[in-house]
C-alpha positions as CSV (number, residue, x, y, z in Angstrom):
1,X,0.0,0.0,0.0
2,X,1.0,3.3,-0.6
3,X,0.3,6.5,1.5
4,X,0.1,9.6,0.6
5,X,0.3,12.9,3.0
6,X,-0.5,16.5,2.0
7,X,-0.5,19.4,4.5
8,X,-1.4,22.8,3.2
9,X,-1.1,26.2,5.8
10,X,-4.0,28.7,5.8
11,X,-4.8,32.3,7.2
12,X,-8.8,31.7,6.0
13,X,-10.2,30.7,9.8
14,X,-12.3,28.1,10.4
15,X,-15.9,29.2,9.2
16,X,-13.7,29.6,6.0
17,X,-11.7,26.5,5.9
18,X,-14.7,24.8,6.3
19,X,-16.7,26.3,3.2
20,X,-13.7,25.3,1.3
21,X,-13.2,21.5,2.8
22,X,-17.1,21.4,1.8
23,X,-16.5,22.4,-1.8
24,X,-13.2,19.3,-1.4
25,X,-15.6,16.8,-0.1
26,X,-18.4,17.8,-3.1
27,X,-15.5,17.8,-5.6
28,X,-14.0,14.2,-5.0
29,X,-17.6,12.8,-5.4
30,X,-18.5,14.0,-8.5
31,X,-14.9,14.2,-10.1
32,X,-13.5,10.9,-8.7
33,X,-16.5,8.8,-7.4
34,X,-15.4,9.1,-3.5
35,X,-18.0,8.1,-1.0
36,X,-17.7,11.1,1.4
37,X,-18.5,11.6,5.2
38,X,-18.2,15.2,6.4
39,X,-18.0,15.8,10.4
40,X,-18.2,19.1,12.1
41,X,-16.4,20.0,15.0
42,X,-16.1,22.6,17.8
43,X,-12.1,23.7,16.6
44,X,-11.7,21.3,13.7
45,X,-13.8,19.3,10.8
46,X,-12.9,15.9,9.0
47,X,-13.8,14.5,5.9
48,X,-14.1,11.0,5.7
49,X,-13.6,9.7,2.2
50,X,-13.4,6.0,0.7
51,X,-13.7,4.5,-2.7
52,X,-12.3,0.9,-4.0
53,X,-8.9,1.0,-3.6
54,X,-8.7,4.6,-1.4
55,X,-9.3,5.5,2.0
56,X,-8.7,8.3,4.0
57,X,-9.2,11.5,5.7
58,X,-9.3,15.9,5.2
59,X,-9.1,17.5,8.6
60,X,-9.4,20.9,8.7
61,X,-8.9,23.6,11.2
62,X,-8.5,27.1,11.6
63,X,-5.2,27.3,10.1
64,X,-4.5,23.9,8.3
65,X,-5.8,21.4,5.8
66,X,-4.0,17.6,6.3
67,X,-4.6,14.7,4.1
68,X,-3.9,11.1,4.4
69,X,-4.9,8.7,2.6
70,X,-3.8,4.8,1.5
71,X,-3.9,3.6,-1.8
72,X,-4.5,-0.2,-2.0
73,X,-2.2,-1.9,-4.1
74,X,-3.0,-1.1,-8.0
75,X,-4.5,2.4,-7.0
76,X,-0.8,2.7,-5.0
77,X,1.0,2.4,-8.7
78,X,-0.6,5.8,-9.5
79,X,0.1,7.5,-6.2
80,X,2.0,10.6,-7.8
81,X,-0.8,11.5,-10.0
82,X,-3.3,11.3,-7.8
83,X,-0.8,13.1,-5.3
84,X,-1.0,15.8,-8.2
85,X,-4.3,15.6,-9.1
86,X,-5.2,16.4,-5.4
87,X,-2.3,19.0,-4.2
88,X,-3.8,20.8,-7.3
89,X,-7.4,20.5,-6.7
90,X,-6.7,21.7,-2.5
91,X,-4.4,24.3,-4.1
92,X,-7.0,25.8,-6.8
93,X,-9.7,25.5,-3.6
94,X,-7.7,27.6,-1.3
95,X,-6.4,30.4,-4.3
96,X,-10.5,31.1,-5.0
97,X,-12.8,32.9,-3.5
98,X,-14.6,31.0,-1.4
99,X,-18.8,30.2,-2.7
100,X,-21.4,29.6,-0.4
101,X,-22.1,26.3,0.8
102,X,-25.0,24.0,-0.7
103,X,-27.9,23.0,1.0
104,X,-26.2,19.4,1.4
105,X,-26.2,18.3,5.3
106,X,-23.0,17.9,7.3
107,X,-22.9,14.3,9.1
């Protein structure tokens, strides 16, 4: 299995960070077929995400974004594009302005 581990420093504040891990969550099921779980919390959110061959987490807090995730075996073979895929999806995320959230419901 292969791991992969992105961090990404903020200045946005939580109520921010949030909107933006939302829009993360909404992205990686439509674009990439995750199954995604988001949790709110008091000082920090997580997003749960899972699809064959993937599983991991987003947590999010008031002044950081940290992924980890494993890649089962034959996902693990493609773990530096998907490393790039995602470090330029959170990237793109973080650089625009952040859009109001849907009406989807938090878990």
């Amino acid at each position: 299995m292969a791991d992969l581990h992105i961090v990404r420093e903020h200045t946005l504040g939580l109520t921010k960070a949030r909107k933006i891990a939302f829009q993360w969550a909404e992205q990686a099921e439509t674009e990439f077929g995750m199954a995604c779980a988001y949790s709110e919390g008091d000082t920090a959110d997580e997003v749960s995400f899972s699809r064959s061959g993937v599983k991991g987490t987003l947590e999010v807090d008031a002044s950081r974004f940290e992924l980890r995730a494993q890649l089962g075996f034959l996902v693990g073979a493609f773990k530096h594009r998907i490393e790039a895929e995602i470090v330029k999806n959170l990237d793109s995320l973080l650089a625009a302005p952040v859009k109001k959230r849907s009406s989807k419901k938090a878990v």
